[in-house]
C-alpha positions as CSV (number, residue, x, y, z in Angstrom):
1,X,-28.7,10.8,11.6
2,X,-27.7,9.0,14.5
3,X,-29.4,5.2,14.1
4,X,-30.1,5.4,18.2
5,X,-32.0,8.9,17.1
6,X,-35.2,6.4,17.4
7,X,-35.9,3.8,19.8
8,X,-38.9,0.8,19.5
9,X,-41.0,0.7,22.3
10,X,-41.2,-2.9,23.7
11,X,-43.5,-4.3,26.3
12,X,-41.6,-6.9,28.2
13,X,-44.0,-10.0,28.8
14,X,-45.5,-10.5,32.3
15,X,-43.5,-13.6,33.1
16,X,-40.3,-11.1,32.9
17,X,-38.8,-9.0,34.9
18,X,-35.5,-8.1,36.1
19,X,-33.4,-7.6,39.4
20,X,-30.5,-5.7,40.1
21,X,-28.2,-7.9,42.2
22,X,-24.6,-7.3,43.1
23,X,-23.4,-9.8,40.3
24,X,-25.1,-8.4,38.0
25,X,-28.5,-8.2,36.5
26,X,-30.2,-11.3,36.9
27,X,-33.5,-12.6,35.1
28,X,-36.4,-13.7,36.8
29,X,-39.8,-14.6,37.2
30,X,-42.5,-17.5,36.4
31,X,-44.6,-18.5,33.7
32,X,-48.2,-18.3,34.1
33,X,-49.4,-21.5,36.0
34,X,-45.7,-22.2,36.5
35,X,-44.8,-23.7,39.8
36,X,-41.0,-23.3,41.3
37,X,-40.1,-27.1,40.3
38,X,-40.0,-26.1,36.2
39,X,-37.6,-27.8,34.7
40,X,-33.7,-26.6,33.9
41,X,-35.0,-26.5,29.8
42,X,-37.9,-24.1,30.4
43,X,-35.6,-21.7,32.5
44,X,-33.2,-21.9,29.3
45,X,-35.9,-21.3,27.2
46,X,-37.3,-18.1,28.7
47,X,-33.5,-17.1,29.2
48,X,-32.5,-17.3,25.7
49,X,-35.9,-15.5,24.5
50,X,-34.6,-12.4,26.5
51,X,-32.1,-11.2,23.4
52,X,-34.8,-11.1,21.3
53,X,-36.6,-8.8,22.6
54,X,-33.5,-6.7,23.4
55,X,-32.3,-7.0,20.0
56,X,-35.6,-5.0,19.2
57,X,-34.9,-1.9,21.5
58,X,-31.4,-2.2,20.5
59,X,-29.8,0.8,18.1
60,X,-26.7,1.0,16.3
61,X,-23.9,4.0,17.8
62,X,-22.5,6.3,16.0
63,X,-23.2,8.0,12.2
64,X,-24.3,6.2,9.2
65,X,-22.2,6.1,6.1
66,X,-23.4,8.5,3.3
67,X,-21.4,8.7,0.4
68,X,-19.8,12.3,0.7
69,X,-20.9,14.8,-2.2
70,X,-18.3,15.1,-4.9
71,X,-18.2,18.2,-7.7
72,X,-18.0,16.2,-11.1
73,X,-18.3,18.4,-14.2
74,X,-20.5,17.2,-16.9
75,X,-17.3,15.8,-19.0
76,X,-13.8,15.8,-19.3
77,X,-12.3,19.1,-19.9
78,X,-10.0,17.0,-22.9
79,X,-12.7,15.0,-24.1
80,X,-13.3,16.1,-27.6
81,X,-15.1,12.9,-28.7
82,X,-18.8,11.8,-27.2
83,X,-19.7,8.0,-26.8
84,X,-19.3,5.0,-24.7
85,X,-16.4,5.2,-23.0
86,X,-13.1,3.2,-24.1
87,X,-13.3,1.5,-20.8
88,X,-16.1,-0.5,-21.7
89,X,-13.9,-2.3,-24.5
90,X,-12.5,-5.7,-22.5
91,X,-8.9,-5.6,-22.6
92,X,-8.0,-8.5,-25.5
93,X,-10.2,-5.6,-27.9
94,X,-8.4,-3.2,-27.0
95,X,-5.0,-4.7,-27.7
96,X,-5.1,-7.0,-30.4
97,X,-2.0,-8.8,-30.3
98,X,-2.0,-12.3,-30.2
99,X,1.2,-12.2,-28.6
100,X,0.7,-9.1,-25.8
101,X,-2.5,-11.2,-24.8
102,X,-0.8,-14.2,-24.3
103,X,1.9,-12.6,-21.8
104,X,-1.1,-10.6,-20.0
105,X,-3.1,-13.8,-19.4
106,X,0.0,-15.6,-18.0
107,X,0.5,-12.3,-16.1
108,X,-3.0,-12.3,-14.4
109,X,-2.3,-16.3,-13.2
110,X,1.4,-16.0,-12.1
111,X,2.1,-12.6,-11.1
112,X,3.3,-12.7,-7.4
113,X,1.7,-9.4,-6.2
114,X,-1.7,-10.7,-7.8
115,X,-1.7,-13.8,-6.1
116,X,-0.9,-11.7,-3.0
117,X,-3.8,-9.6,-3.2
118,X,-5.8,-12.5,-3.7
119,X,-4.6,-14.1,-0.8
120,X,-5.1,-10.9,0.8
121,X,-8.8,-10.6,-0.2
122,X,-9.1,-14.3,1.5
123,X,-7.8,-13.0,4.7
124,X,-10.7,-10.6,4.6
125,X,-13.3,-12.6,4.3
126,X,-12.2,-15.0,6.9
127,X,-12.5,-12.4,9.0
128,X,-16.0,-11.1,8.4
129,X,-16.9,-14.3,9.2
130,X,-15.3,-14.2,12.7
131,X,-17.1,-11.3,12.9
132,X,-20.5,-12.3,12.0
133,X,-20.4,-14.9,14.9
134,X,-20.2,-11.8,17.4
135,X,-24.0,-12.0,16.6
136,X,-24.4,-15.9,17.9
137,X,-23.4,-16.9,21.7
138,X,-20.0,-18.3,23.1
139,X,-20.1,-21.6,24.3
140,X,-16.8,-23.4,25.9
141,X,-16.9,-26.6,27.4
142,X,-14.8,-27.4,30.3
143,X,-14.2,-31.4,31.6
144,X,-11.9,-32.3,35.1
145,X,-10.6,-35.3,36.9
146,X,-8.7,-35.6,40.0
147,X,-4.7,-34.1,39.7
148,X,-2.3,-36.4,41.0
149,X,-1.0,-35.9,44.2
150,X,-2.8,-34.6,47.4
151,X,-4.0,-31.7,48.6
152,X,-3.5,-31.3,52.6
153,X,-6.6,-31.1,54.5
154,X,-9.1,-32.3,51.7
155,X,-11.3,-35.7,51.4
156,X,-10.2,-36.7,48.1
157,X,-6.6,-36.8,47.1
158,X,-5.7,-34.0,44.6
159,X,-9.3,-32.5,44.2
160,X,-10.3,-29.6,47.2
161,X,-14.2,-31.1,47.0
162,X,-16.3,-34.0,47.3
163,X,-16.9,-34.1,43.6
164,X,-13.8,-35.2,41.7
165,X,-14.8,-35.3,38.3
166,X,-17.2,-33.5,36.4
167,X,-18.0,-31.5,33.0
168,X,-19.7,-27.8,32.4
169,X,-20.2,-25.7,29.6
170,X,-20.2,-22.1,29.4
171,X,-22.7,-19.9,27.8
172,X,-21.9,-15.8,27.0
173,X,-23.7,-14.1,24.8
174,X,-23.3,-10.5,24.5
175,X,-26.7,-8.7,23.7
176,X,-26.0,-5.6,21.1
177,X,-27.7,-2.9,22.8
178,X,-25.5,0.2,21.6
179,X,-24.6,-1.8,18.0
180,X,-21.1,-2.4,19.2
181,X,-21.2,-6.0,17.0
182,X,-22.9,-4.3,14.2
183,X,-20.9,-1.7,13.6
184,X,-18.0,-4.1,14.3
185,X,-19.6,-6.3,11.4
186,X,-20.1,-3.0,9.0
187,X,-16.2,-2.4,9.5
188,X,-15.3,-6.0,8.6
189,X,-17.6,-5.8,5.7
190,X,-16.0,-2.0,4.3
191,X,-12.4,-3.5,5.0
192,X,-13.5,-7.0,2.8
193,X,-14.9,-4.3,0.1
194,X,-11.8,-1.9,0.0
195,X,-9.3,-4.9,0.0
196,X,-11.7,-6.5,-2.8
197,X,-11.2,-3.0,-4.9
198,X,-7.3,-3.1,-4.2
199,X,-7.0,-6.3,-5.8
200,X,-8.7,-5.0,-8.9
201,X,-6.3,-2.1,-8.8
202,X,-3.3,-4.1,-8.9
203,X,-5.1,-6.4,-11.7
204,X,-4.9,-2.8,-13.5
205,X,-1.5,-1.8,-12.7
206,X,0.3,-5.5,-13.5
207,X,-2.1,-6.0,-16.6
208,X,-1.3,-1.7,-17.8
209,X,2.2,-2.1,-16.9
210,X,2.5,-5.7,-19.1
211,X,1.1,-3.9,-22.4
212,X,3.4,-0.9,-21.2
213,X,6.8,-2.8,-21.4
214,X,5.8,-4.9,-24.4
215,X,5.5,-1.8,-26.4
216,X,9.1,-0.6,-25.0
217,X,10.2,-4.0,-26.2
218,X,9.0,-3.1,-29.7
219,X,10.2,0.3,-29.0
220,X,13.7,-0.9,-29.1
221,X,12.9,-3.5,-31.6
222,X,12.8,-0.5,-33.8
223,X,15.2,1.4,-32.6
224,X,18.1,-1.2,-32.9
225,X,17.2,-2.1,-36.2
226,X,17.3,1.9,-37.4
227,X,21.0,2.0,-34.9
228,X,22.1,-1.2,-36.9
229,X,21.6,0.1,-39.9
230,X,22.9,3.5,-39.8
231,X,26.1,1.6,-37.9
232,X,26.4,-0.4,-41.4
233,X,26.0,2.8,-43.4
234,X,29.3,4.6,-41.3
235,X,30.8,1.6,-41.8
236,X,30.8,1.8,-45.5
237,X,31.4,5.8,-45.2
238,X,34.8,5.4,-42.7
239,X,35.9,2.4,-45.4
240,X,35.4,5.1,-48.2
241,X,36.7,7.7,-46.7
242,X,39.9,6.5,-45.6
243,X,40.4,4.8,-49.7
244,X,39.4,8.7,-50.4
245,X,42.1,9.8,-47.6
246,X,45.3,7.8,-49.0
247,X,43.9,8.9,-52.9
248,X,44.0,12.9,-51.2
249,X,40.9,14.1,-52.0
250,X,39.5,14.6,-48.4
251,X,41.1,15.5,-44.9
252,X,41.9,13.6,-41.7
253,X,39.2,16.5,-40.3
254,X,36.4,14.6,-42.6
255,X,37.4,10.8,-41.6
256,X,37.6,12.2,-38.3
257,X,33.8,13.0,-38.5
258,X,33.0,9.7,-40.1
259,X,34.7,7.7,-37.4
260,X,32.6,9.5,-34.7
261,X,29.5,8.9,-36.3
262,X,30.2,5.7,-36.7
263,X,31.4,5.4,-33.1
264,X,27.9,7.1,-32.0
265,X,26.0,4.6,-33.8
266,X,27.8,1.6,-32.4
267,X,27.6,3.4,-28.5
268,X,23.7,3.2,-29.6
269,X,23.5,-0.4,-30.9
270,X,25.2,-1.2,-27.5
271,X,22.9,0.7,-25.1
272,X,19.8,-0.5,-27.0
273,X,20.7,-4.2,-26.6
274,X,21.4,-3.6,-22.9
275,X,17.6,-1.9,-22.8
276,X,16.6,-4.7,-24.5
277,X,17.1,-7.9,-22.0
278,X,16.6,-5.5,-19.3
279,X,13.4,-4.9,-20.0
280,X,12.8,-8.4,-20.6
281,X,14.0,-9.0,-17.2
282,X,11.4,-6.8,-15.8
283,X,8.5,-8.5,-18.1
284,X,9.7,-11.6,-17.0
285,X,8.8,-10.7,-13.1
286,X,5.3,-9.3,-14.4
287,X,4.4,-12.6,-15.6
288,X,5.5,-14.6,-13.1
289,X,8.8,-16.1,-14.8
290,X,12.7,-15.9,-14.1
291,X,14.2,-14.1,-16.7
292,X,13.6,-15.5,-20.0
293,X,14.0,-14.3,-23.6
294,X,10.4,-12.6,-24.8
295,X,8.6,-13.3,-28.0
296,X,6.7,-10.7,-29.8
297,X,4.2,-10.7,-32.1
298,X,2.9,-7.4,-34.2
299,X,5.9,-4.5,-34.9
300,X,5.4,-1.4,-33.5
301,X,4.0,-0.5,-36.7
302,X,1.8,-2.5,-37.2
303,X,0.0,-2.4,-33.9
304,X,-3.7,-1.4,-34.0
305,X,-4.5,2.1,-32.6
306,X,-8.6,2.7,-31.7
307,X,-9.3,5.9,-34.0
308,X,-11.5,7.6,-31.9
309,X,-10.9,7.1,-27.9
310,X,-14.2,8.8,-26.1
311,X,-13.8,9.3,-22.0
312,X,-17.1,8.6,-21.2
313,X,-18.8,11.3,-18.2
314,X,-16.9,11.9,-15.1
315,X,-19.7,10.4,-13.1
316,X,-18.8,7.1,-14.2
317,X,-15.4,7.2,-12.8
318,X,-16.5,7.0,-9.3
319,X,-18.4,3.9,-10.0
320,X,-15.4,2.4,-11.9
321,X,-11.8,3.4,-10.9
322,X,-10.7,0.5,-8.5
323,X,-8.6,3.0,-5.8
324,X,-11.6,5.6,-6.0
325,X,-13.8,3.0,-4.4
326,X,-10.9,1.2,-2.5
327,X,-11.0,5.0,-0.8
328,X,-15.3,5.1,-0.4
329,X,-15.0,1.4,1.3
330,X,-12.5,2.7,4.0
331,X,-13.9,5.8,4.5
332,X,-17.1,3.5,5.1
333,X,-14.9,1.6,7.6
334,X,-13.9,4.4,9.6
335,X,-16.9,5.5,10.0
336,X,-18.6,2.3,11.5
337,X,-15.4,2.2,14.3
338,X,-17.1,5.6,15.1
339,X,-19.5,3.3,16.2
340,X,-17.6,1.5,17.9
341,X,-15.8,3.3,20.0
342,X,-19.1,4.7,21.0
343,X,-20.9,1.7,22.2
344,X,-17.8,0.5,24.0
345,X,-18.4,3.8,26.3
346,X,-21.6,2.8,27.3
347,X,-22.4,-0.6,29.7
348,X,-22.8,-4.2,28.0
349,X,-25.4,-6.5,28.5
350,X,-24.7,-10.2,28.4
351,X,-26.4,-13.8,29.1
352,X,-24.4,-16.0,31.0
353,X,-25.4,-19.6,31.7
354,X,-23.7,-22.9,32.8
355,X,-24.6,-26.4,32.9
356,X,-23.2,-29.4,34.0
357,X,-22.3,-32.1,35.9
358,X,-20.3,-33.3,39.2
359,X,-19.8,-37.2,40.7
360,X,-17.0,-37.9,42.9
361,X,-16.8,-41.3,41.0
362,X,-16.3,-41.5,37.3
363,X,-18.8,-44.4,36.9
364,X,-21.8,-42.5,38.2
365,X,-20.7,-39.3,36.9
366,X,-24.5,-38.9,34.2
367,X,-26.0,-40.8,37.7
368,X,-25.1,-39.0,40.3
369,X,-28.2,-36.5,40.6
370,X,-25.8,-33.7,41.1
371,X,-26.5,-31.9,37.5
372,X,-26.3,-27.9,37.8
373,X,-27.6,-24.9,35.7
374,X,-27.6,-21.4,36.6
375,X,-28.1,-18.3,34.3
376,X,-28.5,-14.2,34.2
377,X,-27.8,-11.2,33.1
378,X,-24.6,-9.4,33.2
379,X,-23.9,-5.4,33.2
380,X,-20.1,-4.0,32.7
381,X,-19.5,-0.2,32.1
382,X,-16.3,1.4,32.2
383,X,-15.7,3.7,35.3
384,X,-12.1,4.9,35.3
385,X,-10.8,4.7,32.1
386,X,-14.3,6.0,30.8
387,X,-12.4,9.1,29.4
388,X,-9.8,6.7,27.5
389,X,-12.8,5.7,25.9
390,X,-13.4,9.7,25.4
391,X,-9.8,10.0,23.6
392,X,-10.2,7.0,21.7
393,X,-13.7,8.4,19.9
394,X,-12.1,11.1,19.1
395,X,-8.8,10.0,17.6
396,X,-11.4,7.3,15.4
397,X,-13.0,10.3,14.7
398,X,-10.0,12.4,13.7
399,X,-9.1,9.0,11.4
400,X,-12.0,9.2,9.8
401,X,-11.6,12.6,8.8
402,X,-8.1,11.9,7.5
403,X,-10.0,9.2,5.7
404,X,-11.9,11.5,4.0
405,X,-9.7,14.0,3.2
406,X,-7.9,10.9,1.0
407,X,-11.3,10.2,-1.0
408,X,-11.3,13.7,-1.6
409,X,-7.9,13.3,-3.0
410,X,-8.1,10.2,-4.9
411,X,-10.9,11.1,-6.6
412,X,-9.0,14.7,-7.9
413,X,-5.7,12.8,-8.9
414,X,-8.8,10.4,-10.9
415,X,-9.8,13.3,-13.1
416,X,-6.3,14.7,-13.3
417,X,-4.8,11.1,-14.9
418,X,-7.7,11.2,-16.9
419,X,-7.1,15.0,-18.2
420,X,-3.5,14.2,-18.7
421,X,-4.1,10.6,-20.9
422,X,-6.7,12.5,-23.0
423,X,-4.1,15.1,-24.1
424,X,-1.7,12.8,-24.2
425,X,-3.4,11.0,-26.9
426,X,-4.5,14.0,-28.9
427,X,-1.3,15.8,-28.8
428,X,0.7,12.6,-29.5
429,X,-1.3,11.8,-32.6
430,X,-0.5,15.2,-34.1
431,X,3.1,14.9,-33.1
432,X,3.3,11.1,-34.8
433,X,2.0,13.1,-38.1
434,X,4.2,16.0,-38.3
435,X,7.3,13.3,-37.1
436,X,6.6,11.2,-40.1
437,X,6.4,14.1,-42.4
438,X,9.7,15.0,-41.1
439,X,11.3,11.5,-41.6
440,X,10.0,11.4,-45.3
441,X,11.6,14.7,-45.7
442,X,14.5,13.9,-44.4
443,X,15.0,10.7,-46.5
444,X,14.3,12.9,-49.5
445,X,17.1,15.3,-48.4
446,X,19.4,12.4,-47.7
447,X,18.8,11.0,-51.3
448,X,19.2,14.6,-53.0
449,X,22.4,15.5,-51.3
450,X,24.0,11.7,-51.8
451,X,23.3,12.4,-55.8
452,X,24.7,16.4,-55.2
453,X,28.1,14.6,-53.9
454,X,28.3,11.9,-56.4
455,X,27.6,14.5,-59.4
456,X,31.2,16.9,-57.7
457,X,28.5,19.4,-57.0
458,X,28.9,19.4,-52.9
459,X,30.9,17.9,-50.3
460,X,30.1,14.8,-48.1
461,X,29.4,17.3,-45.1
462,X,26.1,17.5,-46.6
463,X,25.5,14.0,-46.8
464,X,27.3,13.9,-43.0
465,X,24.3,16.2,-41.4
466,X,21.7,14.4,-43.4
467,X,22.4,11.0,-42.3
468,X,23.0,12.5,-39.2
469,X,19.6,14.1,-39.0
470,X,17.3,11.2,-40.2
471,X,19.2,9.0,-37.6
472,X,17.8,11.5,-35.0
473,X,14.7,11.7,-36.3
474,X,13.8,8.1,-37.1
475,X,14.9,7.6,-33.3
476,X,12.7,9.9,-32.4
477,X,9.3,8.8,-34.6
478,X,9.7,5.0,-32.8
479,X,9.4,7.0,-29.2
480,X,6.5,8.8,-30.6
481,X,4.8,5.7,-31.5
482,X,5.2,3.7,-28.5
483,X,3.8,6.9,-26.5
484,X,0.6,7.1,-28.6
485,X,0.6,3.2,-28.0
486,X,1.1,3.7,-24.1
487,X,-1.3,6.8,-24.1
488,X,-4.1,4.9,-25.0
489,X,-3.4,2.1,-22.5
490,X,-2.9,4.6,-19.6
491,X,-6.1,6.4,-20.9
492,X,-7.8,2.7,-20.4
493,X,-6.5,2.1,-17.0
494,X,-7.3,5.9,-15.9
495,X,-10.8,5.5,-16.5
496,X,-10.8,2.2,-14.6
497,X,-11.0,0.1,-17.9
498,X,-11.9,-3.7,-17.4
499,X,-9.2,-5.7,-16.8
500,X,-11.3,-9.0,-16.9
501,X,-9.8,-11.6,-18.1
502,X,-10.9,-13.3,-21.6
C-alpha cells in the first residue's frame, strides 16, 4: 500500500495562513494581540514552526518494502541427518587445527579485499549520515568587503551600493511533503545494509577459501611423500634390473618398463613440488603476506572430520547466507528510489530565510541599524521535463524488477550449493571407504606378488602392475580426503556458517 494512501487532517492555527505570490508561497499573518512592530525572532519563530505541521500531513511516495514470498521446502532434499545446523558451530570448532586457525585469523586482519570491504562499509555509513541531514535545514553564511578598484558611476569605489561591507546567512529548508528525503534516507540505509552483508560475504569466501588451500597444501604433503617414495622404489628396481640385464635373465623390453616408471614417478615428484610453493603463493596473498614458506600443523590424516553434519531447515538460510540478504537489502533499495523518483515529479516546498547585516563602514558595521531578515515559502514543480521525470520512474521501476529477479536467483543458487555440499559429503565419505579398502588390497597384492617373484614362480611384470596400481591408487585416496575435508567447509560456508572471529 502506497504510504500517501492516507493523509492526517491538520488544522492550520489562526495566526497562519498563506499567499500565493509570484516568488513563491509566502507565509503570513499575526499572532493574536500581535501588532506589525513584532520583533525579527518572533517572525522566525512562527516561520520555523510551519515544517512541523507540514511534516504531519506529509506522506512518503512510492511502495513500501515487503519482503517478497519465497517457496522453501521443509528441508534439504540431501539432508539425511536432523539437528542444529553445522553453521551454528564457530569456525575454530569446526576446524581444529592449531595451525589452519592461526593462518585464518591473520587472514581476517591482513587480507587486502577484507580491509577493502571494510573500508567500503565506512564509505556507507558516511553517507547515511549525509543523508540524514536532508531532514535538518541548510544554512550558509556569506561575508563582503569592498573589491579593489572602482566601479564607474557608483559612490563607493569597487562596491555598486552605499553599504560596502556586510554579512548574511542563508536559511533553506526543504519541507518533505511527498517523502522525497525519506525515501532518499531508506535507500542510504538498504545500500549501508547490503554493503554491510557483502563484507560478511567476503569474510566467508577469504576465511572458506584459507581452510580450502591449507588442505591442498596437505593434499600434496601427501602426495609427494607417496611420489617420493615410489620414485626410491624404481630406483632400486631400474638398479636391479639392469645387474639382472648384464647377468641375462631379463630383456631390454623389461628395463625398458622400469625406466619409465621410474621416469613417471620423478615427472610427479617434480609437478607436485611446483603445486606445492604455488599454492603457497596463493595462501600467502589470502593472509595478507608476500610469498612466504607455510607451516602446517595436523596431516591430512589426522585432521578432524565432524561425524554427523545436519543442514539445519531451509528457512534459516534466508536469515543467514550473507549474499541472500546482500540481495533483500538492494532490492529494499530499489524500491525506496521508487520513491523517489516519485516525489521528485511532484512540486517542493521549502523555507527560505536570510539575515544580516549592512554598514558602509566596517567600524559601525553591528551599529549601523541596517540589520535585515526576510523569509517564505518556496514552490518548484517541474513543467517541461515533467515526462523525463515520467521515463526516469519507470526505468527505477524496471531496476527494481531486475533487482528482484536476482533475489530470486540468489536465493535458488543458495539451496542448489547447499544440495550439492550435502551430497558431496555423503558420497565422498563412502568413496573414502571403498578407496581405502582398495589401497589395503592393493598393498596385500603388492606383497603377494613380490614373494611370487622372489620364490621363480612369476615374473616382475606382476610386481610392475602392482606397484604401478597402488601408486595410482594411494594418489587417488589423498584427493579423496582433502575433498571430504573441503566438502564440509564448503557445506559450512553454503549454509552461511559464522565466520566470527575467535
Amino acid at each position: 500500500m502506497n504510504a500517501c494512501s492516507k493523509w492526517r487532517r491538520v488544522v492550520l492555527p489562526t495566526w497562519m495562513t498563506l499567499r500565493l505570490e509570484s516568488g513563491g508561497i509566502a507565509c503570513m499573518g499575526l499572532l493574536p494581540g500581535q501588532r506589525a512592530g513584532t520583533t525579527a525572532s518572533r517572525r522566525w519563530t512562527r516561520l520555523l514552526l510551519l515544517p512541523s505541521i507540514l511534516f504531519l500531513a506529509s506522506c512518503a511516495m512510492g511502495p513500501d518494502y515487503i519482503r517478497p514470498h519465497v517457496d522453501a521446502s521443509d528441508k534439504f532434499r540431501m539432508a539425511y541427518t536432523e539437528g542444529q545446523s553445522i553453521a551454528n558451530l564457530p569456525w575454530w570448532e569446526l576446524l581444529n587445527d592449531a595451525e589452519l586457525q592461526r593462518l585464518i585469523r591473520q587472514a581476517l586482519l591482513q587480507n587486502r579485499d577484507l580491509k577493502q570491504a571494510v573500508a567500503s562499509v565506512e564509505e556507507l555509513q558516511a553517507r547515511l549520515g549525509i543523508a540524514r541531514w536532508d531532514y535538518l535545514p541548510k544554512m550558509d553564511m556569506n561575508v563582503n568587503a569592498p573589491a579593489f578598484g572602482r566601479l564607474g558611476g557608483f559612490l563607493f569605489p569597487g562596491f555598486p551600493t552605499p553599504y560596502s561591507y556586510f554579512g548574511q546567512t542563508t536559511l533553506n529548508w526543504e519541507i518533505d511533503i511527498w517523502g522525497r528525503v525519506r525515501r532518499s534516507n531508506e535507500a542510504a540505509r538498504a545500500d549501508l545494509l547490503a554493503r554491510e552483508e557483502n563484507r560478511r560475504a567476503i569474510v566467508l569466501t577469504v576465511v572458506s577459501s584459507v581452510a580450502q588451500s591449507y588442505f591442498d597444501l596437505l593434499q600434496f604433503d601427501m602426495q609427494l611423500d607417496i611420489a617420493r617414495n615410489a620414485l626410491q622404489s624404481w630406483e632400486e628396481s631400474v638398479a636391479l634390473s639392469r645387474a639382472q640385464l648384464r647377468g641375462g635373465v631379463i630383456s631390454r623390453l623389461d628395463l625398458d618398463q622400469f625406466e619409465a616408471e621410474r621416469a613417471n614417478a620423478a615427472t610427479r615428484v617434480a609437478e607436485l613440488e611446483r603445486q606445492m610453493v604455488q599454492k603457497e603463493n596463493e595462501l600467502s596473498v589470502l593472509v595478507g603476506k608476500n610469498p612466504v614458506s607455510i607451516s602446517r600443523g595436523r596431516s591430512l590424516t589426522s585432521q578432524i572430520v565432524p561425524p554427523e553434519v545436519p543442514a539445519g531447515l531451509p528457512s534459516e538460510l534466508l536469515q543467514r547466507r550473507p549474499d541472500i540478504l546482500q540481495a533483500e537489502q538492494t532490492l529494499a533499495a530499489a524500491t525506496a528510489r521508487i520513491g523517489m523518483t516519485k516525489a521528485a515529479r511532484f512540486p517542493r516546498l521549502t523555507i527560505t530565510g536570510f539575515l544580516g547585516v549592512a554598514s558602509p563602514a566596517l567600524s559601525k558595521i553591528l551599529l549601523s541599524g541596517s540589520e535585515f531578515g526576510v523569509g517564505g515559502l518556496g514552490l518548484a514543480g517541474p513543467l517541461l521535463n515533467a515526462q523525463s521525470l515520467g521515463f526516469e520512474q519507470r526505468a527505477v521501476e524496471a531496476q527494481a524488477r531486475q533487482v528482484l529477479a536476482q533475489y530470486e536467483q540468489t536465493i535458488l543458487v543458495a539451496f542448489k550449493e547447499v544440495e550439492d555440499a550435502l551430497v558431496a559429503v555423503r558420497t565422498v565419505t563412502e568413496q573414502q571407504k571403498a578407496q581405502e579398502q582398495q589401497v589395503k588390497s592393493l598393498r596385500s597384492a603388492l606383497h603377494v606378488a613380490d614373494l611370487r617373484y622372489k620364490g621363480g614362480i612369476t615374473s616382475y611384470v606382476d610386481v610392475l602392475l602392482a606397484k604401478r596400481t597402488l601408486f595410482d591408487a594411494e594418489f587417488a585416496l589423498a584427493a579423496t580426503r582433502r575433498l571430504h575435508l573441503v566438502s564440509v567447509v564448503q557445506l559450512y560456508r553454503a549454509l552461511g556458517g559464522g565466520w566470527s572471529p575467535a
